[in-house]
N, CA and C of each residue as an Amber inpcrd file, in Angstrom:
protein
   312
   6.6610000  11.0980000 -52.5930000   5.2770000  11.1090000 -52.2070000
   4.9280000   9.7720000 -51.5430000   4.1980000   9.9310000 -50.3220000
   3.7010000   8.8600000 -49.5960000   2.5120000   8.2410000 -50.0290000
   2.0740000   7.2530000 -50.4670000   0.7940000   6.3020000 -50.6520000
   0.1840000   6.1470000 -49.7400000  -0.7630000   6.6900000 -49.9370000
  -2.2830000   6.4410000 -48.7040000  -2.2760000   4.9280000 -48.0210000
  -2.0830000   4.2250000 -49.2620000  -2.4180000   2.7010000 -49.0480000
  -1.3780000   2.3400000 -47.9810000  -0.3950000   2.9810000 -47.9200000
   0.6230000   2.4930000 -47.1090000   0.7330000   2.6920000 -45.1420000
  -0.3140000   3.5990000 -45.1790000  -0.4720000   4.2000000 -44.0140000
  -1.0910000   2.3800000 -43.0010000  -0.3970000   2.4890000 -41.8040000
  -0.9010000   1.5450000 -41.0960000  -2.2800000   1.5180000 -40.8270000
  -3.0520000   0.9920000 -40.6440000  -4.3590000   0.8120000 -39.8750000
  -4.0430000   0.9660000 -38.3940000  -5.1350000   1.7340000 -37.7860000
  -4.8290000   1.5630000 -36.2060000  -5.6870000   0.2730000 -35.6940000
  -4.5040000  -0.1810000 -35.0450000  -4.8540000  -1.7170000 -34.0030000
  -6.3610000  -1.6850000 -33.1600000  -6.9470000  -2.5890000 -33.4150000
  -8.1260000  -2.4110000 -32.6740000  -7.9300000  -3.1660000 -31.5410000
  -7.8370000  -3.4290000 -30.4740000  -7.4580000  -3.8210000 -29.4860000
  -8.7510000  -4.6670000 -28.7340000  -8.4380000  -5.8270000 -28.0100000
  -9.3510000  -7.0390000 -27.4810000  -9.7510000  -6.5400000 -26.1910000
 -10.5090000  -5.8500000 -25.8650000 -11.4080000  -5.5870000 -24.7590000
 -11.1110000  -6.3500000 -23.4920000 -11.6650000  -7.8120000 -24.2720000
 -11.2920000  -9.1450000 -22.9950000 -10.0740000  -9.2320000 -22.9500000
  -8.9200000  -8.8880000 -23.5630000  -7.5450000  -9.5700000 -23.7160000
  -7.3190000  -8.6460000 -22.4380000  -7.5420000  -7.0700000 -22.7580000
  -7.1840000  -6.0110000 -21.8460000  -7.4030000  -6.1860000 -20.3480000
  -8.4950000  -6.3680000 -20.2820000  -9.1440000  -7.2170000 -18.8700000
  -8.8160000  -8.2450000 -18.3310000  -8.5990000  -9.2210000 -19.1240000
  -7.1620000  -9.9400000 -18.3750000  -6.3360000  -9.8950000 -17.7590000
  -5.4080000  -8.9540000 -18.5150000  -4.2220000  -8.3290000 -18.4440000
  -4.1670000  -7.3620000 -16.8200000  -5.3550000  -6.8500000 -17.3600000
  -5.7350000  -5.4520000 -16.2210000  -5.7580000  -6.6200000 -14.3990000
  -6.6760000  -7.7270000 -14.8390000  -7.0750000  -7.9690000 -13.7170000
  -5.5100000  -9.3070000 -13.2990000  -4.6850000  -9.1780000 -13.8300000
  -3.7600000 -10.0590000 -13.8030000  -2.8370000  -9.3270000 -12.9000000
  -2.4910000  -7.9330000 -13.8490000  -1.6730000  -6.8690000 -13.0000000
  -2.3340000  -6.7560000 -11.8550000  -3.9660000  -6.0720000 -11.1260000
  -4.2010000  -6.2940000 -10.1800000  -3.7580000  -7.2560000  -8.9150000
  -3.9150000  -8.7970000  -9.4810000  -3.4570000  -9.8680000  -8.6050000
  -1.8410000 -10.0560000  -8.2570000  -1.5070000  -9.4470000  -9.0400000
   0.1790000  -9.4600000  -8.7350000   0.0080000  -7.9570000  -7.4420000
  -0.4490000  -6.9110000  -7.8180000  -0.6920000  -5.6530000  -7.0530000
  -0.5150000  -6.1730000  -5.6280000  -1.7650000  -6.7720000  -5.5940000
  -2.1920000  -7.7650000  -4.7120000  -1.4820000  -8.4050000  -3.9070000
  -0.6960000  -9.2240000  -4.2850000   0.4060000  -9.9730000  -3.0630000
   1.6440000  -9.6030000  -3.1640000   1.6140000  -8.2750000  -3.9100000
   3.1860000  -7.3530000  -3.3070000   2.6340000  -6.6650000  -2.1550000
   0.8710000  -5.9170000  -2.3380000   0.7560000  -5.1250000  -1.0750000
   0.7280000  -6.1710000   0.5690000  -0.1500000  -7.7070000   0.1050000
   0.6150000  -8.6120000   1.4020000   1.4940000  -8.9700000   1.6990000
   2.2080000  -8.7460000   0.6030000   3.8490000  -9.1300000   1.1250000
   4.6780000  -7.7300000   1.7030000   4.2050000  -6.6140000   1.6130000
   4.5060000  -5.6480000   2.1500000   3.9250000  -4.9970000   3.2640000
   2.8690000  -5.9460000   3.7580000   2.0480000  -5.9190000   4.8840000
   3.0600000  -6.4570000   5.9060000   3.0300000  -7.9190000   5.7970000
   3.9820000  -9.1390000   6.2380000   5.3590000  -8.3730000   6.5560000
   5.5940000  -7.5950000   5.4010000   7.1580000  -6.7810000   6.0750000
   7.2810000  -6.1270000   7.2770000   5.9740000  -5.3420000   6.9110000
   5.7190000  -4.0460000   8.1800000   5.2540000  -4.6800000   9.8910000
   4.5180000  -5.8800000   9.6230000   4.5140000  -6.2130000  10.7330000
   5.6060000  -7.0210000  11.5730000   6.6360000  -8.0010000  10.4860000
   8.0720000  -8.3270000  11.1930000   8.3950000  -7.1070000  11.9700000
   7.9910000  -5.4910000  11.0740000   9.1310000  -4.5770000  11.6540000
   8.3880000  -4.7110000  13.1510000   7.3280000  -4.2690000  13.1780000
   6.0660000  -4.0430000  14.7000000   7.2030000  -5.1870000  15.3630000
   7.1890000  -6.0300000  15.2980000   7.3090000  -7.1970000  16.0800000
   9.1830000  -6.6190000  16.7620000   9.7600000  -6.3290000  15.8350000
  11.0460000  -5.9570000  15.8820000  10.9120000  -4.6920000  16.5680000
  10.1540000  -3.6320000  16.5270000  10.0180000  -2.2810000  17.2430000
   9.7300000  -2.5090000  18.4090000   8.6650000  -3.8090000  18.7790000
   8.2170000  -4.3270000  20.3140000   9.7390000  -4.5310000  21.1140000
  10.2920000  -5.1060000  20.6820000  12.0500000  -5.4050000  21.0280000
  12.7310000  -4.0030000  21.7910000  12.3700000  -3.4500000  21.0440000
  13.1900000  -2.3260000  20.5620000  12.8750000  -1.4200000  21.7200000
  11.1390000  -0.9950000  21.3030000  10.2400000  -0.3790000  23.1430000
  10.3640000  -0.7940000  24.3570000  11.0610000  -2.2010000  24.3020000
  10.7130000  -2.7070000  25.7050000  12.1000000  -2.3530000  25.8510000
  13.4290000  -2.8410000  25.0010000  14.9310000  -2.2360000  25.7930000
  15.2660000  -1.2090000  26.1270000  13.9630000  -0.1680000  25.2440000
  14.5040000   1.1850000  25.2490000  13.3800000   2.0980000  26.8540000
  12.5640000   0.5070000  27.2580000  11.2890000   1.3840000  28.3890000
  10.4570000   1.8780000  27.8880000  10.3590000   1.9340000  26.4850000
   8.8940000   2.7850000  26.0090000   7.8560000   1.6720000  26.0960000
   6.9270000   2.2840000  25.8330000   5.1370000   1.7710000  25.9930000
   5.4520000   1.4030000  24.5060000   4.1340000   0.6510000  24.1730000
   3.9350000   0.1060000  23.1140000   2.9790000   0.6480000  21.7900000
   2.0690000   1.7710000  23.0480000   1.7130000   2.4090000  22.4390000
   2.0680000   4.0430000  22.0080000   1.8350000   4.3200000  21.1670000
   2.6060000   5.7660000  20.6750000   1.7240000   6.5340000  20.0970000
   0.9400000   7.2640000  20.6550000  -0.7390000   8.1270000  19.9300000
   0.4120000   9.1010000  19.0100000   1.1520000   9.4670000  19.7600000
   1.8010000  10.5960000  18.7480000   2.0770000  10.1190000  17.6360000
   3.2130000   9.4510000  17.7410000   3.7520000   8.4660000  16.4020000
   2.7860000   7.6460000  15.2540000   1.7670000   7.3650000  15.8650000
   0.7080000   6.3540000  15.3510000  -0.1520000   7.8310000  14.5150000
  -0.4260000   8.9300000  14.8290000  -0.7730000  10.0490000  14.1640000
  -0.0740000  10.5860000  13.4520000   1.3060000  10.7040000  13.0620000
   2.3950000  10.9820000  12.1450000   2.0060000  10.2620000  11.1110000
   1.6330000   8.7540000  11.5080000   2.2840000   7.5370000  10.4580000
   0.8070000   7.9780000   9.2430000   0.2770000   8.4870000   9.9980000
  -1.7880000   8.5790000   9.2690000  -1.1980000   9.7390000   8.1500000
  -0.9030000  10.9630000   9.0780000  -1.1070000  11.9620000   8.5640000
   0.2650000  11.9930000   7.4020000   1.0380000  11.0150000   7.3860000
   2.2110000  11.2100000   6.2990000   1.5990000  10.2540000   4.9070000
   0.4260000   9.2210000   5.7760000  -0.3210000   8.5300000   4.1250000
  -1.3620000   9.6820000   3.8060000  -1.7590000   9.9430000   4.4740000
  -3.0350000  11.1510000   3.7830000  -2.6080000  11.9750000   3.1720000
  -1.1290000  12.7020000   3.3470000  -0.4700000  13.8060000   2.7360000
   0.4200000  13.0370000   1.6550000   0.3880000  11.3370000   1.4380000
   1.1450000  10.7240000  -0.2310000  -0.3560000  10.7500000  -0.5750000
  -0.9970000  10.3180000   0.0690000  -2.4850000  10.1510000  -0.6510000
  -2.9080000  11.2030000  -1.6200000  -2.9180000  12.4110000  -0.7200000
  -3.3360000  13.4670000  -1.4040000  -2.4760000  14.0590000  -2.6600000
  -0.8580000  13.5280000  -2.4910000   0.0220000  13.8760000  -3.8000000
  -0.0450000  13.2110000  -5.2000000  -0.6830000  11.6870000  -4.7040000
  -1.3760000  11.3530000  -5.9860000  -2.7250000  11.1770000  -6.2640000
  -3.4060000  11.8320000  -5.6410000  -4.8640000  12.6620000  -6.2200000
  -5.6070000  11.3370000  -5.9700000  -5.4430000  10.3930000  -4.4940000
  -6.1100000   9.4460000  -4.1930000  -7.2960000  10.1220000  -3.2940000
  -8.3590000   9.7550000  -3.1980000  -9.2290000   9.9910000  -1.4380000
  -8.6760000   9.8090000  -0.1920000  -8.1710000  11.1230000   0.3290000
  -8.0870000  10.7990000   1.4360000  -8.6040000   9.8040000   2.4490000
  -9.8560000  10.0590000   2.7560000 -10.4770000   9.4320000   3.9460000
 -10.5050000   7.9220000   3.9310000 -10.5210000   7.3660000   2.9430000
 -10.3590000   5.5620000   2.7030000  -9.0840000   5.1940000   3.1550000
  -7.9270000   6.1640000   2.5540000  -6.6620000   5.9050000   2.3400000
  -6.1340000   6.0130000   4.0250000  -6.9020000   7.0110000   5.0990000
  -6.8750000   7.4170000   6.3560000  -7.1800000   5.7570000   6.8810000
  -8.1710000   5.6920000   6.3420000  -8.7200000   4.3380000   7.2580000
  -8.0230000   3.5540000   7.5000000  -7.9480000   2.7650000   5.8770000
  -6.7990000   2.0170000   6.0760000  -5.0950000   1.8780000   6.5570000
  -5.1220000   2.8120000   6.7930000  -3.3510000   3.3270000   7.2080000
  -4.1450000   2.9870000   9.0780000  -5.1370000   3.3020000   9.5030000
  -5.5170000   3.1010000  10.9860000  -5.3880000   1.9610000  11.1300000
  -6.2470000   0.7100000  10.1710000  -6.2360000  -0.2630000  10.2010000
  -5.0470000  -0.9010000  10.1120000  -3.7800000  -0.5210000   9.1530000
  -2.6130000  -1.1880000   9.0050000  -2.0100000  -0.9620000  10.8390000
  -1.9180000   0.5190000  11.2740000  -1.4410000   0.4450000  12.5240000
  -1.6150000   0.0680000  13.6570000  -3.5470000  -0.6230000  13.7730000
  -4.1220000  -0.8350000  14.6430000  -3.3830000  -2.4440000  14.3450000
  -2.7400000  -2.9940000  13.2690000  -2.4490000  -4.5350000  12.9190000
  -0.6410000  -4.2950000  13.6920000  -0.2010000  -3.3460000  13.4090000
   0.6940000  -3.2380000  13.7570000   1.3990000  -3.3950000  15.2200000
   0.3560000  -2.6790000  15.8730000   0.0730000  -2.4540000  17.5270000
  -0.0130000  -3.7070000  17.9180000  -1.5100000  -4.5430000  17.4800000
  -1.5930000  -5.8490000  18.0400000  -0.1120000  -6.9600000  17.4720000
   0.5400000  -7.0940000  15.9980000   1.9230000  -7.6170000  16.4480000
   3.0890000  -6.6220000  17.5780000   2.8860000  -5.8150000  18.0410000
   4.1670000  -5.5050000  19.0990000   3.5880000  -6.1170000  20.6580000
   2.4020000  -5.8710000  20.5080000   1.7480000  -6.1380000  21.9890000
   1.6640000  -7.6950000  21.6990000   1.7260000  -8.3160000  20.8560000
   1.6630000 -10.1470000  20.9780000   3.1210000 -10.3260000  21.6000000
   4.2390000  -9.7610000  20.6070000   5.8420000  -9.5310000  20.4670000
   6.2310000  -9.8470000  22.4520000   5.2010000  -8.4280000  22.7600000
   5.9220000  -7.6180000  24.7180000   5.6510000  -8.8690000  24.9710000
C-alpha cells in the first residue's frame, strides 16, 4: 500500500523565471533567423554570378512567385497566417533582388 503522504506535490512553477527563459529562447530565435537571412543573401549575391554567366536577367517574376507560394504552402502546414508569412517572404526576396542587382 502506497502512503498519501508520499505522493509528490506538483511544482509550482516561476511565472518570471518562465518569461525569461521564453524571451531568452526568442533572442537566440532571433539571430539564427539573421544569420539565416545573411546566408540567403551571400546565396543572391552568388546567383547574380551565376545569371550573368548563364545570360539570365536578374529578375525572375516566375521564380520569385514559386519562392512565395512554397512559404505560404510551409506556412499553411504549420497552421501559421498566411498573409504576414506572404509578406515577409516578398520582403526577404525583394532583399534578395536588391543583393544580385548590387552583385551585376
Amino acid at each position: 500500500m502506497i502512503a498519501v503522504a508520499d505522493e509528490v506535490e506538483p511544482r509550482v512553477s516561476d511565472p518570471l523565471a518562465e518569461l525569461a527563459d521564453c524571451r531568452t529562447h526568442i533572442e537566440e530565435i532571433d539571430l539564427k533567423l539573421v544569420a539565416l537571412l545573411a546566408e540567403r543573401m551571400a546565396l543572391g549575391q552568388k546567383t547574380a554570378g551565376l545569371k550573368r554567366a548563364a545570360g539570365l536577367p536578374i529578375l525572375d517574376p516566375r521564380r520569385e512567385a514559386e519562392v512565395i507560394r512554397r512559404a505560404v504552402v510551409a506556412a499553411r502546414e504549420k497552421d501559421l497566417p498566411t498573409e504576414p508569412v506572404r509578406q515577409i517572404f516578398w520582403h526577404i526576396v525583394g532583399l534578395s533582388r536588391r543583393a544580385q542587382e548590387e552583385t551585376a
